[in-house]
C-alpha positions in Angstrom: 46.5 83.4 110.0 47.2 83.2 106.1 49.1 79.9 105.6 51.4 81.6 103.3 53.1 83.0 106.1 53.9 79.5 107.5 55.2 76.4 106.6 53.0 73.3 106.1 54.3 72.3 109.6 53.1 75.0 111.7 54.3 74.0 115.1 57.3 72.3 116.4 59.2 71.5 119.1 62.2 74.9 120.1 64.5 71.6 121.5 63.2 68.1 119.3 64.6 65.5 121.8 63.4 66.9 125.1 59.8 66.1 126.5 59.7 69.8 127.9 60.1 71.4 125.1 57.9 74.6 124.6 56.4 74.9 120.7 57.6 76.7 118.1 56.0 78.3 115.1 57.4 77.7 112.3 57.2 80.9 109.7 58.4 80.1 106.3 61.8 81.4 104.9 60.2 84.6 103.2 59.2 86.0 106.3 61.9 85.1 108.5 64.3 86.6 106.3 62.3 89.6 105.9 61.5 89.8 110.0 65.3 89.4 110.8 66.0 92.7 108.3 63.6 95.0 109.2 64.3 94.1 113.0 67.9 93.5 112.3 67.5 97.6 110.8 66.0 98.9 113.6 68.4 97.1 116.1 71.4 99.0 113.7 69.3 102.5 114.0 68.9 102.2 117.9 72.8 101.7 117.9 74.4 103.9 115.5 71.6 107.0 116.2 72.4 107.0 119.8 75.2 106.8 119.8 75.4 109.8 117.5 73.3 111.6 120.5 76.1 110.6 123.0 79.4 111.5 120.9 77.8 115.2 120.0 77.0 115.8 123.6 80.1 114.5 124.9 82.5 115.9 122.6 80.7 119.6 121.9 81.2 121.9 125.0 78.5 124.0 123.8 76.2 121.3 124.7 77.2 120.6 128.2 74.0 121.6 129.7 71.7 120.0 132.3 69.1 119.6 129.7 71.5 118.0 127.5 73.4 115.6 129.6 69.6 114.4 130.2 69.7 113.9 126.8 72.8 112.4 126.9 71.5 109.7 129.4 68.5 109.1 127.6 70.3 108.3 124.3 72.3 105.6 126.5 69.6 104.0 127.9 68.3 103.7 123.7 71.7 102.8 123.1 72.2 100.1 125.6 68.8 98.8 125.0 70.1 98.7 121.6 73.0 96.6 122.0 72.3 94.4 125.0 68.4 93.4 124.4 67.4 94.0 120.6 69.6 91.2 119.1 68.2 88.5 121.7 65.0 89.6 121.0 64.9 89.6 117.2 66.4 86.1 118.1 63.0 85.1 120.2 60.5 87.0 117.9 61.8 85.0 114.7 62.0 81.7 116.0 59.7 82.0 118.3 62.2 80.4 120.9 64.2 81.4 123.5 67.7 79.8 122.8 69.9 81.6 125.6 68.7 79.6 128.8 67.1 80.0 131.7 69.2 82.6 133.7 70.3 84.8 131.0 66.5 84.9 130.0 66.1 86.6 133.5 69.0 89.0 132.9 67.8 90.1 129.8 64.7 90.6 131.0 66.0 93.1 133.8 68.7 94.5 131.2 65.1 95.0 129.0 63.0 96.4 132.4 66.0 98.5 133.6 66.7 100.5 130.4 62.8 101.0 129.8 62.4 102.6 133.5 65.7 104.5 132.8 64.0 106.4 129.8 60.6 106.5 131.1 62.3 108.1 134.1 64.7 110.4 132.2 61.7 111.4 129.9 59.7 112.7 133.3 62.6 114.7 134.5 63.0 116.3 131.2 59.6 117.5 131.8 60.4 119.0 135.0 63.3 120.5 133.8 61.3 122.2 130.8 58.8 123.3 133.6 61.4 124.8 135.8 62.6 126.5 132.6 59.2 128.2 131.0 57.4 128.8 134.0 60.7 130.9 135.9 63.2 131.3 132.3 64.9 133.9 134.6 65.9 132.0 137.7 65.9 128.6 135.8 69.6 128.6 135.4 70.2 129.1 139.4 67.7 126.2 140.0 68.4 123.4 137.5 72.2 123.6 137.7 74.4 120.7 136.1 74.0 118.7 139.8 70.7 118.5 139.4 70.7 117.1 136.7 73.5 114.5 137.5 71.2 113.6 140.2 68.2 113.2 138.3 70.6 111.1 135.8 71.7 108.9 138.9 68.2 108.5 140.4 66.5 107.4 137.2 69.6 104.8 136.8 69.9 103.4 139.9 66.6 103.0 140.9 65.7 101.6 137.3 68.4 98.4 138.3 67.5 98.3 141.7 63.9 98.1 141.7 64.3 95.0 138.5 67.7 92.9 139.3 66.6 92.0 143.0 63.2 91.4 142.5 63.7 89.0 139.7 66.5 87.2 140.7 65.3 86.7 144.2 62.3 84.8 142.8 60.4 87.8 144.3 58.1 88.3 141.5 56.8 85.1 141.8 55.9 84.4 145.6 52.1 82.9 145.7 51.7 81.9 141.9 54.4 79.1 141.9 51.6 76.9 140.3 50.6 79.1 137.5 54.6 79.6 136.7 55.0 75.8 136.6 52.0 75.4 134.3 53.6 78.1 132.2 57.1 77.0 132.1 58.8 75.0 129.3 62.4 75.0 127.7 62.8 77.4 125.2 60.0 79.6 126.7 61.4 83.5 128.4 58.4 84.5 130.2 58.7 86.8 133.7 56.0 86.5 135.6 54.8 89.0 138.2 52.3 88.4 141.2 49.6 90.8 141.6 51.6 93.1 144.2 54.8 93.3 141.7 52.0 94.2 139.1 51.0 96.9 141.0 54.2 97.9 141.8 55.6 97.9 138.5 52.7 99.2 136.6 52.9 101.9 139.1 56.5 103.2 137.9 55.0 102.9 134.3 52.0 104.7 135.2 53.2 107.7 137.5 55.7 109.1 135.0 53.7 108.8 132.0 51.0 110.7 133.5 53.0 113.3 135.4 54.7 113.8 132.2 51.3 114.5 130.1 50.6 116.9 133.1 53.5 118.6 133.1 53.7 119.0 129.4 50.3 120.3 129.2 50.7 123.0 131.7 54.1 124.0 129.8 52.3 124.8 127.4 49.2 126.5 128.9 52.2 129.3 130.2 53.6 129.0 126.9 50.6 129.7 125.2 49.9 132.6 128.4 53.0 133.9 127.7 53.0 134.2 124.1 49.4 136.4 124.3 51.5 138.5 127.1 54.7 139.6 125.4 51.9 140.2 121.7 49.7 142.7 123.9 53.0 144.3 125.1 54.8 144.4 121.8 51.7 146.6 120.8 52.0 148.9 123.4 55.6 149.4 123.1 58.5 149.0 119.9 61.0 148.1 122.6 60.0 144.8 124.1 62.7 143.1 122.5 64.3 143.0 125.8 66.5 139.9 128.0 63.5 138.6 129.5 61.6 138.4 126.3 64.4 137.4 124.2 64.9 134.5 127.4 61.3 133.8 127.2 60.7 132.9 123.8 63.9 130.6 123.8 62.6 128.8 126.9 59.3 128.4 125.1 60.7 126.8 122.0 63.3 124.9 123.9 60.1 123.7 125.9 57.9 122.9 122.4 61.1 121.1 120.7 62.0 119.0 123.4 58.1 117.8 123.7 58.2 116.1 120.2 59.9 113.0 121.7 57.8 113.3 125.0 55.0 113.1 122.9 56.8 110.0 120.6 57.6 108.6 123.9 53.4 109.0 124.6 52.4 107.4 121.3 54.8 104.7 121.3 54.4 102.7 124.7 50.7 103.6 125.0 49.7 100.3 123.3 52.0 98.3 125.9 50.8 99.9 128.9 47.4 98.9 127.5 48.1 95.6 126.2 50.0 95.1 129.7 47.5 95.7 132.1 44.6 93.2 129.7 47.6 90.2 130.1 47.1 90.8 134.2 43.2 90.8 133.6 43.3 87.4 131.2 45.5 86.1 133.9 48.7 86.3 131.9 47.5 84.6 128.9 48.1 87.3 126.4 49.0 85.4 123.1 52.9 86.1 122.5 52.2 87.1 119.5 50.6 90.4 120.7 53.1 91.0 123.1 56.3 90.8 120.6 53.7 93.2 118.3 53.6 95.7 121.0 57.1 95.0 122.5 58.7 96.1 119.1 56.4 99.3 118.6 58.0 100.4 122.1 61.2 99.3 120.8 60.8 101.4 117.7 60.6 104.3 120.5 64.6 104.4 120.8 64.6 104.2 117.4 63.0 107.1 116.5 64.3 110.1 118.8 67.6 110.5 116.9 65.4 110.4 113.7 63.4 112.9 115.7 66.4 115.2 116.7 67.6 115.5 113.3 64.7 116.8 111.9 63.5 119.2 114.2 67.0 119.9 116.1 69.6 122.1 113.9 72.3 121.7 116.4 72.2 117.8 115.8 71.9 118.2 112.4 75.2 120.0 112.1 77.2 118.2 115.2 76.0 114.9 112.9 77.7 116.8 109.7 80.9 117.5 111.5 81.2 113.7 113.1 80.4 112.5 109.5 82.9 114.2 108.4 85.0 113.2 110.5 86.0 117.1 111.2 86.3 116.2 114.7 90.0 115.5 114.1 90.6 119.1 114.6 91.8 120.2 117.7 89.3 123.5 117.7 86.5 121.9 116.7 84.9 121.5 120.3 84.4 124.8 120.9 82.4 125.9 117.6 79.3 127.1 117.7 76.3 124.9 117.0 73.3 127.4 117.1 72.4 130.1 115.6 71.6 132.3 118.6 
């Protein structure tokens, strides 16, 4: 790498005065400073853009819906990964060190695994629930009710903690590979490491959802599309189509198409970690760090970028942001106004 980026000392010790010390790289001041604001930035837009999400959906009642309180959850999982994980691991990616000990390196880890499941999760059953709601727009209300979705909320939380918390504080993940853990161990170093069954497990609640969710979004909208072609052909044969299941139809469809923007971030985003993921098991989990915090942060950037993503393609966020902003919220009436333009 171009020595500029480095000081003349390029590797160190994370702890000087003790012989287990893991190395650190050294990057010069520059690039430090410049690597703690840009991540320092992103940490602030996780925070404050989430938590935008949450205080809009909460506080408007013309948003509690079961789509959005999915929302809703999904913008905490962003926001919690936002406050709990990001600052520890700007911390690790700068210095290169893990400063925070050995048990708190585990909780942060699950804090990290848990809130990643929990949107990979959440993002799935927004999926279904724009299935459910192109493919029968009619009945859709009677089948995805607001229990359902508090128990597609609770089953993407729970099981997100349950499945990480256990297995990693148990020392389940690393059963039959104590040696290459050992080898891999030194202070200042916060590396989880899986045995091959825990790979498979885990790689299979990465891989299940992300695909189900491409599946599901390409047959929305395949009936989208069918649809679309239907209600054209019947427009042409009659000037009164303009009718409650049209009018509920083409809602449904653009519902469907907005809400698949940050499905298809969500796609674009952890892509290169899935990939990068499943290489480390094959080079027997010696991925260079380097490549990991590269990837790590471009998944990151994923919580980031869906409140970006709401404001620009949802108007009801747009003016729920202008009203908190405003700080119109203060009047007792405000609540109830309406936020679309249907």
């Amino acid at each position: 790498m171009n020595s500029t980026f480095f000081d003349e000392e390029d590797l160190q010790y994370c702890f000087e005065n003790m012989n287990e010390s893991c190395y650190k790289t050294s990057y010069s001041s520059g690039l430090r400073v410049t690597l703690y604001i840009v991540l320092g930035l992103l940490t602030i837009f996780t925070i404050g853009g989430n938590l935008m999400v949450i205080v809009s959906i909460a506080y408007f009642k013309q948003l509690h819906s079961p789509t959005h309180f999915l929302i809703a959850s999904l913008a905490c999982a962003d926001f919690g990964l936002g406050l709990t994980v990001l600052p520890f691991s700007t911390v690790r990616s700068v210095e290169t060190c893990w400063y925070f000990g050995k048990t708190f390196c585990r909780f942060h880890y699950c804090l990290d695994s848990s809130f990643c499941y929990s949107s990979i999760f959440h993002l799935c059953f927004i999926s279904v629930d724009r299935y459910v709601a192109v493919t029968d727009p009619l009945i859709y209300p009677i089948k995805f009710t607001v229990p359902v979705s508090g128990m597609f909320i609770a089953v993407a939380w729970i099981f997100s903690v349950v499945f990480t918390f256990p297995v990693v504080f148990i020392g389940a993940n690393e059963e039959g590979i104590q040696e290459l853990v050992n080898d891999l161990s030194c202070v200042g170093r916060c590396q989880i490491i899986f045995n091959k069954t825990w790979v498979v497990v885990s790689s299979l609640l990465s891989f299940i959802p992300f695909f189900a969710i491409i599946a599901l979004y390409s047959r929305i909208f395949a009936v989208a599309k069918r649809q679309a072609k239907m209600i054209e052909m019947m427009s042409n044969n009659s000037q009164s189509s303009n009718n409650y299941s049209d009018r509920v139809g083409r809602r449904e469809r653009k519902a469907a198409k907005t809400l698949g923007i940050p499905v298809i971030a969500f796609l674009v985003f952890w892509s290169p970690y899935l990939i990068v993921d499943i290489i480390n098991v094959c080079l027997n989990f010696r991925t260079p760090p380097l490549a990991f915090d590269i990837v790590s942060w471009f998944t990151y950037s994923n919580s980031a970028i869906n409140p970006l993503i709401y404001s620009l393609f949802y108007p009801w966020f747009r003016k729920a942001m202008k009203v908190i902003v405003s700080c119109k919220i203060l009047c007792l009436d405000c609540s109830t106004m309406s936020l679309f333009s249907e």
